[in-house]
Steps between C-alpha positions, in 0.01 A plus 500: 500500500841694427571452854627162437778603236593801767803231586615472148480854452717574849752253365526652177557810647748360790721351240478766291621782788767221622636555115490887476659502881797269363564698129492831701757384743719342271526826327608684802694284681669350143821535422489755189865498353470350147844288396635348176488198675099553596417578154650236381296178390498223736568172358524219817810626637677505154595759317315635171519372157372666264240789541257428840168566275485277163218402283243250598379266177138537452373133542621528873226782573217286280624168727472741798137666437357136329616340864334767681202504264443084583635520855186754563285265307569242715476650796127624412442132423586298811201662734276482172579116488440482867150661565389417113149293641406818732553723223284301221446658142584853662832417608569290130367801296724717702818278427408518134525816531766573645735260329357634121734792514793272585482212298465770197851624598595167559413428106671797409834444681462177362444630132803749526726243594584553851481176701832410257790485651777523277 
C-alpha cells in the first residue's frame, strides 16, 4: 500500500538534497566580501530614494490574505462541482462544512469594513 507513494517520497527527497547540495555550495564557492554598494537597496537599476524598507498600509495585507482566503476556496470548489453526483449527500455535507468557517470570516471582514476601498 505505501509502496505506491515510495515515488513521491523519492522525489521529495531528490529535490530536497538537489536544494541543500546548491545552498552548501553557494556558501563555499560565494563570493563573501560585503560592499556599500551590496548592502545597498536595489531599486531597478536606479538609485534609492528614500529609506529601502517603508511601511506597508494595513488594507494591503487584509486585500492580500482575503484573496488568498477565496482563491483557496475556489480552488476546493472546482473538483467539488465536478464529481458533485458521485459524491451525493456525503460530498454536500462535507462542502457545508467546510465553507461554514469561511463564509463566517467572510461576514466578519465584511462587518469590519474591509472589502472598502477607499
Amino acid at each position: 500500500m505505501l509502496l505506491e507513494y515510495a515515488a513521491i517520497g523519492m522525489m521529495i527527497f531528490v529535490t530536497t538534497l538537489v536544494g541543500a547540495i546548491a545552498i552548501f555550495l553557494g556558501s563555499i564557492f560565494g563570493p563573501k566580501r560585503v560592499t556599500d554598494k551590496k548592502a545597498a537597496p536595489y531599486e531597478s537599476g536606479m538609485s534609492p530614494i528614500g529609506p529601502g524598507t517603508r511601511q506597508v498600509p494595513v488594507r494591503f495585507y487584509r486585500v492580500a490574505v482575503l484573496f488568498i482566503l477565496f482563491d483557496i476556496e475556489v480552488v476546493f470548489f472546482l473538483p467539488w462541482a465536478i464529481a458533485f453526483r458521485d459524491l451525493g449527500l456525503f460530498g454536500l455535507i462535507a462542502m457545508l462544512i467546510f465553507n461554514i468557517p469561511l463564509i463566517i470570516g467572510f461576514v466578519y471582514e465584511w462587518k469590519k469594513g474591509a472589502l472598502q476601498w477607499d
